[in-house]
FIVEX-943361 format. One line per field, with one value per residue: x, y, z of N, C-alpha, C, O, CB in turn; residue in one letter. Coordinates in nm, 3 decimals. Each point is the difference from the previous one (the first is absolute). Glycine has a CB too. Layout:
N
n.east = c(X, ...)
n.north = c(Y, ...)
n.up = c(Z, ...)
ca.east = c(X, ...)
ca.north = c(Y, ...)
ca.up = c(Z, ...)
c.east = c(X, ...)
c.north = c(Y, ...)
c.up = c(Z, ...)
o.east = c(X, ...)
o.north = c(Y, ...)
o.up = c(Z, ...)
cb.east = c(X, ...)
cb.north = c(Y, ...)
cb.up = c(Z, ...)
rest = c(a, ...)
END
This chain:
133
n.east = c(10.300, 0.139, -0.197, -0.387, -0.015, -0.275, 0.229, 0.110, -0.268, 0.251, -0.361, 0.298, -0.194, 0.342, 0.049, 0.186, 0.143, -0.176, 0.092, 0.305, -0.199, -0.179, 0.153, 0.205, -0.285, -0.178, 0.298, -0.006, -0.243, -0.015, -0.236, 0.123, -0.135, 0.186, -0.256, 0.282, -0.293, -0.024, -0.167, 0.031, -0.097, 0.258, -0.198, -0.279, 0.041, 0.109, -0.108, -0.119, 0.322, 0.109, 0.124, 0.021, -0.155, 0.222, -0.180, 0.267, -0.256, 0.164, -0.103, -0.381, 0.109, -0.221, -0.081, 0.200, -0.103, -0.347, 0.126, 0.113, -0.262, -0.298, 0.214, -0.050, -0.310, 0.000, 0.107, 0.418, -0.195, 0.397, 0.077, -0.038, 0.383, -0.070, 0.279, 0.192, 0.358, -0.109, -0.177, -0.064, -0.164, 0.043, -0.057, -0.206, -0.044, -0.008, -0.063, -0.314, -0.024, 0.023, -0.234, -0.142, 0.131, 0.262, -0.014, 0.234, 0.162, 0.176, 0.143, 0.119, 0.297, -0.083, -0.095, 0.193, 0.158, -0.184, -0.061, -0.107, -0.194, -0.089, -0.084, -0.104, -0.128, -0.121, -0.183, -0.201, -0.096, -0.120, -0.064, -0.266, -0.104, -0.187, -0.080, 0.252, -0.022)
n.north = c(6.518, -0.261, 0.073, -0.086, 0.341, 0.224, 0.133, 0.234, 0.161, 0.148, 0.236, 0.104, 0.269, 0.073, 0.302, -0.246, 0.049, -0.193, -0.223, -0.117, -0.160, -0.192, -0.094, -0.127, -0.183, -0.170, -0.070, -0.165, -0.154, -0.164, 0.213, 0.321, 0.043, 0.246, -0.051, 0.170, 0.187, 0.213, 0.034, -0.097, -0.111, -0.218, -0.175, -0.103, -0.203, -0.236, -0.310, -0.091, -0.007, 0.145, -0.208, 0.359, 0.327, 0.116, 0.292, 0.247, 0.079, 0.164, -0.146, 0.142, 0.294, 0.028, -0.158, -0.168, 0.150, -0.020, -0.188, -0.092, 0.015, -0.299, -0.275, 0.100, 0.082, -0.345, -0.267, 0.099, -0.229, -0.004, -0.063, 0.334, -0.238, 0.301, -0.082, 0.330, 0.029, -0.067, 0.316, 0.104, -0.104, -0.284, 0.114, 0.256, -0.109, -0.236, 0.206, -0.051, -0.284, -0.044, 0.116, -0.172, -0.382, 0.075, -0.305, 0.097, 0.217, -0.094, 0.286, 0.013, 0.076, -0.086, -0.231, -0.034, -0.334, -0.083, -0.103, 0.283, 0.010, -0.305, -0.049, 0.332, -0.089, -0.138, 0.201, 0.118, -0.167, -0.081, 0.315, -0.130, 0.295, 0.126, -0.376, -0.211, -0.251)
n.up = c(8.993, -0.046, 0.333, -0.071, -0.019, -0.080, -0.228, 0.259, -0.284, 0.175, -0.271, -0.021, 0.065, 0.120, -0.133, -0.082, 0.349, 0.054, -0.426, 0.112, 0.272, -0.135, -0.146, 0.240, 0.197, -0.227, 0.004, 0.265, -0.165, -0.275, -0.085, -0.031, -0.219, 0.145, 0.000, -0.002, 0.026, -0.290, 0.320, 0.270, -0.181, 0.066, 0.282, -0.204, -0.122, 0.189, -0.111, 0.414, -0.018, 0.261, 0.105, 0.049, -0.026, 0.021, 0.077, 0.050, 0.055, -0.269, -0.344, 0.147, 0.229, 0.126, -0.389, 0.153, 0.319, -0.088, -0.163, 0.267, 0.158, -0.210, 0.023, 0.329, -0.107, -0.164, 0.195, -0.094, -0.140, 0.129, 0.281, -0.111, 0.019, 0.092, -0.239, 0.218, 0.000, 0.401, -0.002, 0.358, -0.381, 0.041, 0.336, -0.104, -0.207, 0.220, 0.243, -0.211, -0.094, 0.358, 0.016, -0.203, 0.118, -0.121, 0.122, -0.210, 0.138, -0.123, 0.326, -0.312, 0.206, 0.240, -0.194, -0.246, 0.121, -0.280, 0.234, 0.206, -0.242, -0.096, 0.356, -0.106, -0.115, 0.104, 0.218, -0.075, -0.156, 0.218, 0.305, 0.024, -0.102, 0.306, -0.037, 0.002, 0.203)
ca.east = c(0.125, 0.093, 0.026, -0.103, -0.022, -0.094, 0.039, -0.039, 0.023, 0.006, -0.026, 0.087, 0.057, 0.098, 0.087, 0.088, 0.059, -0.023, -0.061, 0.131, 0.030, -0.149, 0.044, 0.095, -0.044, -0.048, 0.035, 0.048, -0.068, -0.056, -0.191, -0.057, -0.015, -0.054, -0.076, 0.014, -0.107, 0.060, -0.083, -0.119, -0.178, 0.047, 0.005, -0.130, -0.035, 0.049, -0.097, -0.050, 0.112, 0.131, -0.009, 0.101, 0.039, 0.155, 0.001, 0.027, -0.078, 0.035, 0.050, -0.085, -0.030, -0.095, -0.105, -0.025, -0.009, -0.134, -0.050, 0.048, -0.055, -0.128, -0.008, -0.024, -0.130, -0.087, 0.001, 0.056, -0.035, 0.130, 0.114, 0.082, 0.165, 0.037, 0.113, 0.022, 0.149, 0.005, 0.040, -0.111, -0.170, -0.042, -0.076, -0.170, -0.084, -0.058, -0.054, -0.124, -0.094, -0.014, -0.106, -0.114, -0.023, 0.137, 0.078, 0.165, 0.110, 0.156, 0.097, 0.121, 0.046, 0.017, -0.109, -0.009, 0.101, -0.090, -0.111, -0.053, -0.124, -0.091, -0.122, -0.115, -0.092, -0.088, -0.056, -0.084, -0.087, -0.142, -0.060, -0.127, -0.058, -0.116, -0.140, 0.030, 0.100)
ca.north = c(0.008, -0.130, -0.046, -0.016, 0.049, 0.045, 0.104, 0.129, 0.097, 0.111, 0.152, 0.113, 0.088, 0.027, 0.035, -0.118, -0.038, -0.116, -0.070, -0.096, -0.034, -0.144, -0.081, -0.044, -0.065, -0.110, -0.078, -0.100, -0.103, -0.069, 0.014, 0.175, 0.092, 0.216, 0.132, 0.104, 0.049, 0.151, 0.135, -0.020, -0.065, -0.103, -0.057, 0.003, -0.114, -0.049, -0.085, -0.113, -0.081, 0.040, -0.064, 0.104, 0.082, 0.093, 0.088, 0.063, 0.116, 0.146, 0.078, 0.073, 0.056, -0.071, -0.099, -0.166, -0.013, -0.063, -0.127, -0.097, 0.079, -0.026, -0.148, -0.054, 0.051, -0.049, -0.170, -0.063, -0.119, -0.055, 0.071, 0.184, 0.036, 0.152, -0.045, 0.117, 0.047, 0.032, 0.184, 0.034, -0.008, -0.166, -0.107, 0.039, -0.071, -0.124, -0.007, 0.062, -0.157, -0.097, 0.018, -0.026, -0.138, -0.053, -0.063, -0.023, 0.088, -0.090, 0.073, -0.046, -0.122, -0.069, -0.123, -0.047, -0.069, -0.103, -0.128, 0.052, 0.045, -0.071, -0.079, 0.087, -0.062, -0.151, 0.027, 0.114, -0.111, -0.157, 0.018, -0.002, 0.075, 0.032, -0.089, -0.135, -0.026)
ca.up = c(0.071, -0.012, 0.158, 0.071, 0.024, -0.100, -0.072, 0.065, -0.122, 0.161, -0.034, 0.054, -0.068, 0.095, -0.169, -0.043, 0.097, 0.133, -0.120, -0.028, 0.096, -0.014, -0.077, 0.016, 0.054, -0.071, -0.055, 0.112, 0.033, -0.148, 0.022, -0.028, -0.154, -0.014, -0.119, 0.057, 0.019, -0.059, 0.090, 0.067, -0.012, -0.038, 0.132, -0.004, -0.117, 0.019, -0.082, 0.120, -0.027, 0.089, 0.149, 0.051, -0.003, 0.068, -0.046, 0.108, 0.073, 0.005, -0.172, -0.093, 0.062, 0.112, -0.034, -0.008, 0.110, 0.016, -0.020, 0.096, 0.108, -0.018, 0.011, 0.140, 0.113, -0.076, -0.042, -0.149, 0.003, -0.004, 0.117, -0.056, 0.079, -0.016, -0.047, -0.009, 0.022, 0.117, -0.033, 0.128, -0.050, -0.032, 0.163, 0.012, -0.075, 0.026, 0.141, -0.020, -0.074, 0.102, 0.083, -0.091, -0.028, -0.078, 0.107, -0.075, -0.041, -0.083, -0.055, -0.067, -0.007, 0.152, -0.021, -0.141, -0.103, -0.058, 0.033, 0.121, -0.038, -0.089, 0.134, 0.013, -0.108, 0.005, 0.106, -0.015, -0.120, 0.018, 0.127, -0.004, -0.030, 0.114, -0.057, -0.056, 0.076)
c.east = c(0.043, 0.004, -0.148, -0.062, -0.082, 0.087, -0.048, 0.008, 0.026, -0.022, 0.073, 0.004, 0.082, 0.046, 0.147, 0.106, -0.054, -0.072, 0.112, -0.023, -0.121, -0.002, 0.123, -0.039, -0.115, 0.072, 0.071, -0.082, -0.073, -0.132, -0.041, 0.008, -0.037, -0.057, 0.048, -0.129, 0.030, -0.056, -0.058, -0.114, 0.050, -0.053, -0.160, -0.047, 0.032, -0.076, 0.022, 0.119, 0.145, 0.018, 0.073, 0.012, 0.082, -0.016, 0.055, -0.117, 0.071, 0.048, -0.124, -0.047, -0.141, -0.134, 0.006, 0.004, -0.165, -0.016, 0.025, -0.076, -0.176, 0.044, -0.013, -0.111, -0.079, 0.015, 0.081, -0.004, 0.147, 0.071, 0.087, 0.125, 0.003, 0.128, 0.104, 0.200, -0.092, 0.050, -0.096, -0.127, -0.057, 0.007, -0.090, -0.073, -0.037, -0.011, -0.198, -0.079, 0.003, -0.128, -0.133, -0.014, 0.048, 0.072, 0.144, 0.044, 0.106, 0.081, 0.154, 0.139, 0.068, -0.071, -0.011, 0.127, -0.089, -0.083, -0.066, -0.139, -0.101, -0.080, -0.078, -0.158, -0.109, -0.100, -0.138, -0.096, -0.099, -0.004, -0.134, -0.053, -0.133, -0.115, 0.029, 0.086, 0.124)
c.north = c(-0.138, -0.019, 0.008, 0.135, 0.128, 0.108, 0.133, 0.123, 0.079, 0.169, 0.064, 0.119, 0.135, 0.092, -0.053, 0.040, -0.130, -0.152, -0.077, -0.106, -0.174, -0.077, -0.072, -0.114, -0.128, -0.083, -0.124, -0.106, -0.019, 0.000, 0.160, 0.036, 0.127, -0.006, 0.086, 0.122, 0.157, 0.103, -0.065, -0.082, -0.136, -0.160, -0.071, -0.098, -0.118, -0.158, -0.119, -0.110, 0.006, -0.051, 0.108, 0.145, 0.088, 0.096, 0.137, 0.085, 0.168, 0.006, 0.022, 0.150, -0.031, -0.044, -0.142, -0.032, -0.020, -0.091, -0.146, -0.017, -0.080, -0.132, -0.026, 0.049, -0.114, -0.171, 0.000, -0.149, -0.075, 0.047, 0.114, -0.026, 0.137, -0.031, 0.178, -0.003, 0.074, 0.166, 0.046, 0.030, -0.112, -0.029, 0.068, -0.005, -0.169, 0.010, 0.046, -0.109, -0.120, -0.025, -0.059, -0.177, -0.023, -0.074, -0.013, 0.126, -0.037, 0.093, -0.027, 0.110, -0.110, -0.111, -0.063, -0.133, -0.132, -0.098, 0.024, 0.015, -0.073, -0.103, 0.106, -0.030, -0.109, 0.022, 0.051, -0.038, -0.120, 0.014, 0.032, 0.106, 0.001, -0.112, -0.114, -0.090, -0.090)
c.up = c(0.043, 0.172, 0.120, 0.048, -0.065, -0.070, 0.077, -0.143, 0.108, -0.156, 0.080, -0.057, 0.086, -0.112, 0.017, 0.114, 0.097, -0.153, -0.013, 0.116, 0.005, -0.039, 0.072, 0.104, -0.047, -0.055, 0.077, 0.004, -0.144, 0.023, 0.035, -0.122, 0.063, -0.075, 0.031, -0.053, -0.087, 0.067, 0.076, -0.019, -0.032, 0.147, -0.012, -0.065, -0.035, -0.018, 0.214, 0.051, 0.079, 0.110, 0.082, -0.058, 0.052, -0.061, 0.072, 0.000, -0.045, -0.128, -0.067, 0.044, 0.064, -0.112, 0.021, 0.134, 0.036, -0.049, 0.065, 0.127, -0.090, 0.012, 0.174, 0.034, -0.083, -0.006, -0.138, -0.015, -0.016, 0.111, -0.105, 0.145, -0.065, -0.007, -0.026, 0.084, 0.134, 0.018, 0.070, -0.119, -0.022, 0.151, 0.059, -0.032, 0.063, 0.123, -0.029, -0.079, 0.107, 0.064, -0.037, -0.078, -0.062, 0.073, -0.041, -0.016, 0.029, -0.001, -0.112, 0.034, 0.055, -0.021, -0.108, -0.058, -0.065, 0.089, 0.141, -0.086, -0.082, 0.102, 0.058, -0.055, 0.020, 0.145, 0.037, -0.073, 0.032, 0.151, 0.011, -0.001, 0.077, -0.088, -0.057, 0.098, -0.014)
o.east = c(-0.088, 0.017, -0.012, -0.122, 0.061, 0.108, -0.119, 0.094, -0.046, 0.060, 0.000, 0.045, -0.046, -0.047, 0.054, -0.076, 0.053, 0.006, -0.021, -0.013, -0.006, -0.037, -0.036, 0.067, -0.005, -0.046, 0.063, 0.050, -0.019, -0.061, -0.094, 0.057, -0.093, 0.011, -0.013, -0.073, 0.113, 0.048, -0.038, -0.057, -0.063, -0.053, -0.028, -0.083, -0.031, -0.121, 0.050, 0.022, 0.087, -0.095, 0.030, 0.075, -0.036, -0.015, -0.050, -0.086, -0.051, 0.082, 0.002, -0.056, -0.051, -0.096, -0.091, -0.006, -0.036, -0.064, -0.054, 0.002, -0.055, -0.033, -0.098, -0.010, -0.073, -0.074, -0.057, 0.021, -0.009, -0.015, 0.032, -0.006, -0.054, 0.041, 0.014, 0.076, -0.109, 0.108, -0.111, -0.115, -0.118, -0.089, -0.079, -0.097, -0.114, -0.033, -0.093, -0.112, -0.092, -0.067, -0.078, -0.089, -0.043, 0.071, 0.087, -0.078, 0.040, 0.052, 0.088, -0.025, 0.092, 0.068, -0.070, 0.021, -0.091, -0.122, -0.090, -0.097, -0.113, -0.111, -0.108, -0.110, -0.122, -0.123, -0.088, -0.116, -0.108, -0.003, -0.046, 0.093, -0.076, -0.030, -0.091, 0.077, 0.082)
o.north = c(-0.085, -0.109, -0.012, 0.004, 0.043, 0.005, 0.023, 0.020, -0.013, 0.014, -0.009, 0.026, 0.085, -0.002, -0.040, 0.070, -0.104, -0.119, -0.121, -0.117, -0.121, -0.096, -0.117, -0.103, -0.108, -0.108, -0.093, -0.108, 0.085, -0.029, 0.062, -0.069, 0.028, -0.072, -0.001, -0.032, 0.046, 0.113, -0.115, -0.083, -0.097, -0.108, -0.115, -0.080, -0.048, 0.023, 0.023, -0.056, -0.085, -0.019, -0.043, -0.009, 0.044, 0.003, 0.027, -0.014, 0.112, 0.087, 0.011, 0.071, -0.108, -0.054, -0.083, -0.120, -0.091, -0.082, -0.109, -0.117, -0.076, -0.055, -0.055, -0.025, -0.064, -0.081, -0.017, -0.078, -0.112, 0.115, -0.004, -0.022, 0.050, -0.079, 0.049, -0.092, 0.057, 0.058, -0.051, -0.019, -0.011, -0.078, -0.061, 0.023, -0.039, -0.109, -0.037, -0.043, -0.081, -0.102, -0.053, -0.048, -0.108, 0.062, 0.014, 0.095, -0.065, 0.017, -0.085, 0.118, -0.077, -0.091, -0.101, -0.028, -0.065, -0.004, -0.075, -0.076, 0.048, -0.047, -0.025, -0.041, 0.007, 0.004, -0.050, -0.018, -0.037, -0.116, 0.096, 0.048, -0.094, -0.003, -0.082, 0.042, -0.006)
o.up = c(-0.009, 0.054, 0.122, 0.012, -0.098, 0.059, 0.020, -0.077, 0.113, -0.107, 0.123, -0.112, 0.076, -0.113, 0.103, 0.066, 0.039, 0.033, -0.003, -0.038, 0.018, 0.068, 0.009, 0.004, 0.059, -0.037, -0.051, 0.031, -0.087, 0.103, -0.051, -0.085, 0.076, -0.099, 0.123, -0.094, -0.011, -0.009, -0.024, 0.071, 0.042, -0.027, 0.034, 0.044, -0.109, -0.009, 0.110, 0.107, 0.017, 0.075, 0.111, -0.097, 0.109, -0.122, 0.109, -0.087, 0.003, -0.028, -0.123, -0.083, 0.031, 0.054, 0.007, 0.027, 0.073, 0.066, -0.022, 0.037, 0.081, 0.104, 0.049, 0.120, 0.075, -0.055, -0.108, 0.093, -0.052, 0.042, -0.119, 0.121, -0.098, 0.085, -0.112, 0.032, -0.006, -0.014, -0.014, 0.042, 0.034, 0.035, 0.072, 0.072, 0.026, 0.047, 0.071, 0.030, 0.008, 0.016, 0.080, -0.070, -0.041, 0.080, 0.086, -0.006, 0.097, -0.110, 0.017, 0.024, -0.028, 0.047, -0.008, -0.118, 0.051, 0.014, 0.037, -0.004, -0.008, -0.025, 0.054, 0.038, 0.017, -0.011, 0.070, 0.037, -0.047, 0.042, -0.062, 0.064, -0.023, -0.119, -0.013, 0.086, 0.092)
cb.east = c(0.034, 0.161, 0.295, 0.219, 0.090, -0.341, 0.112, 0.025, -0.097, 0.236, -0.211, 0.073, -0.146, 0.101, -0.182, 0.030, 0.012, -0.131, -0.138, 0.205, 0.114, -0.071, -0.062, 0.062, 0.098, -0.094, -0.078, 0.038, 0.004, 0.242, 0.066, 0.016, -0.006, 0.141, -0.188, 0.353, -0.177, -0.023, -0.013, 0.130, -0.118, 0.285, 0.218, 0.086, 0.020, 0.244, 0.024, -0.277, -0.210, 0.089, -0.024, 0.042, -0.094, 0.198, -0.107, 0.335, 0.001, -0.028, 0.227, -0.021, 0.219, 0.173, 0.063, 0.117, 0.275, -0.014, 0.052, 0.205, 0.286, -0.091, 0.261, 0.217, 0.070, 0.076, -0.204, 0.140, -0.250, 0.014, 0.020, -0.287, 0.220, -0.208, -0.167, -0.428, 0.308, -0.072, 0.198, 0.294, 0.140, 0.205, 0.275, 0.119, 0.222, 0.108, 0.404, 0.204, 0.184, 0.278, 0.199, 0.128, -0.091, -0.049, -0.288, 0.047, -0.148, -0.133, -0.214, -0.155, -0.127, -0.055, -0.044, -0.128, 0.338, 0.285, 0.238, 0.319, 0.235, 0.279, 0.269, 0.313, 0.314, 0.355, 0.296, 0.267, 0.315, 0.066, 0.240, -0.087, 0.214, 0.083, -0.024, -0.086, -0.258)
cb.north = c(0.316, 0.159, 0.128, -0.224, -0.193, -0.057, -0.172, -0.107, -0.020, -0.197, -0.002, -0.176, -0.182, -0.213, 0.296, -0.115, 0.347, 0.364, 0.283, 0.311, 0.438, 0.166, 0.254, 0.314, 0.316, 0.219, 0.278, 0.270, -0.042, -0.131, -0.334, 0.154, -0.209, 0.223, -0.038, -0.058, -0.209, -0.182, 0.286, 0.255, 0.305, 0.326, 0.314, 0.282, 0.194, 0.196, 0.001, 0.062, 0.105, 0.195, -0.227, -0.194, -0.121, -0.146, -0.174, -0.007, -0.316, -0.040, -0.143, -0.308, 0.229, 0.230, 0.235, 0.056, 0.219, 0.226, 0.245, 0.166, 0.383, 0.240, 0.003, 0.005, 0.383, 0.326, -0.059, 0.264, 0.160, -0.134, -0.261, 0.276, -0.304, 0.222, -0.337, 0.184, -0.017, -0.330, 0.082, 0.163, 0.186, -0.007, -0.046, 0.043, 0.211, -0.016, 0.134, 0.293, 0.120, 0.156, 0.242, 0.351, 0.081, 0.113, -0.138, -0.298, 0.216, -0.173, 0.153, -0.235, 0.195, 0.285, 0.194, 0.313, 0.137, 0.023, -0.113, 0.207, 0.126, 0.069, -0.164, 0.185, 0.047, -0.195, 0.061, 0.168, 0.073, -0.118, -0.040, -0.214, 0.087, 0.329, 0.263, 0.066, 0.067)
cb.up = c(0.087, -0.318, -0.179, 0.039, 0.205, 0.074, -0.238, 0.366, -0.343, 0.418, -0.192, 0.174, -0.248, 0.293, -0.167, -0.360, -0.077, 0.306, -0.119, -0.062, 0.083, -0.082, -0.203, -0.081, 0.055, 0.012, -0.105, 0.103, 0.364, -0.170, 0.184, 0.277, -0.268, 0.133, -0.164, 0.118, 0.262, -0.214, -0.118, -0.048, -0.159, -0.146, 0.114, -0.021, 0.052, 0.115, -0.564, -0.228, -0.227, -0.149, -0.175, 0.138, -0.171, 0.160, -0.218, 0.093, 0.233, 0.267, 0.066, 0.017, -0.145, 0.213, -0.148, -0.246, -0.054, -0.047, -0.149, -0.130, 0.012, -0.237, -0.300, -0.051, 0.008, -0.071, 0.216, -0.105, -0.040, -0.275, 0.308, -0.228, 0.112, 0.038, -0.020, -0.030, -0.277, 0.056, -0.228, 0.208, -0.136, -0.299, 0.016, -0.038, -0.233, -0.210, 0.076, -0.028, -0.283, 0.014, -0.025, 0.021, 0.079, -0.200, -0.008, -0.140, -0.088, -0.061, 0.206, -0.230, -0.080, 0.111, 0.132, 0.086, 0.104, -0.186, -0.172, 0.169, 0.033, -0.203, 0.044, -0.045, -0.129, -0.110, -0.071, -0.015, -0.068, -0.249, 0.114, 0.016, -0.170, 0.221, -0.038, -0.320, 0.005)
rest = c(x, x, x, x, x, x, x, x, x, x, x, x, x, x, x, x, x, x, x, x, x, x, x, x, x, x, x, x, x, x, x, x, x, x, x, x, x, x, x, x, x, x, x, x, x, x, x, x, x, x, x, x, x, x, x, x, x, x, x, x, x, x, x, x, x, x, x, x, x, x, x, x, x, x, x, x, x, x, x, x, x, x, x, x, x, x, x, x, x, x, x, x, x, x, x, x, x, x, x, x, x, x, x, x, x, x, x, x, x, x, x, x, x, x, x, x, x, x, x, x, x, x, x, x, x, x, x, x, x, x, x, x, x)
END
């Protein structure tokens, strides 16, 4: 990169509505890159390299809701944003992952405009992480 600044890989797995929105936000800053994601397990297999995972909560149901719920019990090895549409079941969901240590969430399309949402991004992406400093 030309400004020094490191390359953010961000993993997403949202469905395409909020996938347009995302993009529209990497594309604000130079050096991010999407993967978009096709399942759950997918989250799992995720290689070391990610600096960011985004994911709503409410387009896998509640499996992807456990698999959200194990990464936080377990120590995910990436910061996880919750990237969802503001709805009394999605804010009882992330009230409930809150509880369990999801610290990000990106209601859309109150929190999403591009460059708002791409310092989200960055933010989330290289903020220090429990144990690092």
């Amino acid at each position: 990169m030309t400004d020094g600044r490191p390359r953010l890989r961000i993993a997403a797995l949202v469905p395409s509505p909020l996938q347009v929105r995302l993009l529209a936000a990497v594309e604000q800053l130079p050096g991010m890159m999407v993967c978009i994601l096709t399942g759950r397990h997918d989250v799992a297999l995720l290689p070391d390299i990610v600096s960011l995972v985004v994911v709503d909560p409410m387009s896998g149901g509640p499996a992807l809701v456990a698999t959200i719920r194990q990464l936080l019990h377990r120590g995910s090895p990436w910061p996880l944003l919750a990237y969802t549409a503001i709805t009394h079941a999605s804010a009882d969901i992330v009230l409930t992952l809150g509880r369990q240590g999801l610290r990000d969430v990106v209601f859309t399309p109150y929190e999403d405009p591009p460059a708002r949402f791409a310092r989200t991004l960055w933010r989330v992406a290289t903020a220090p992480r429990d144990g690092q400093t």
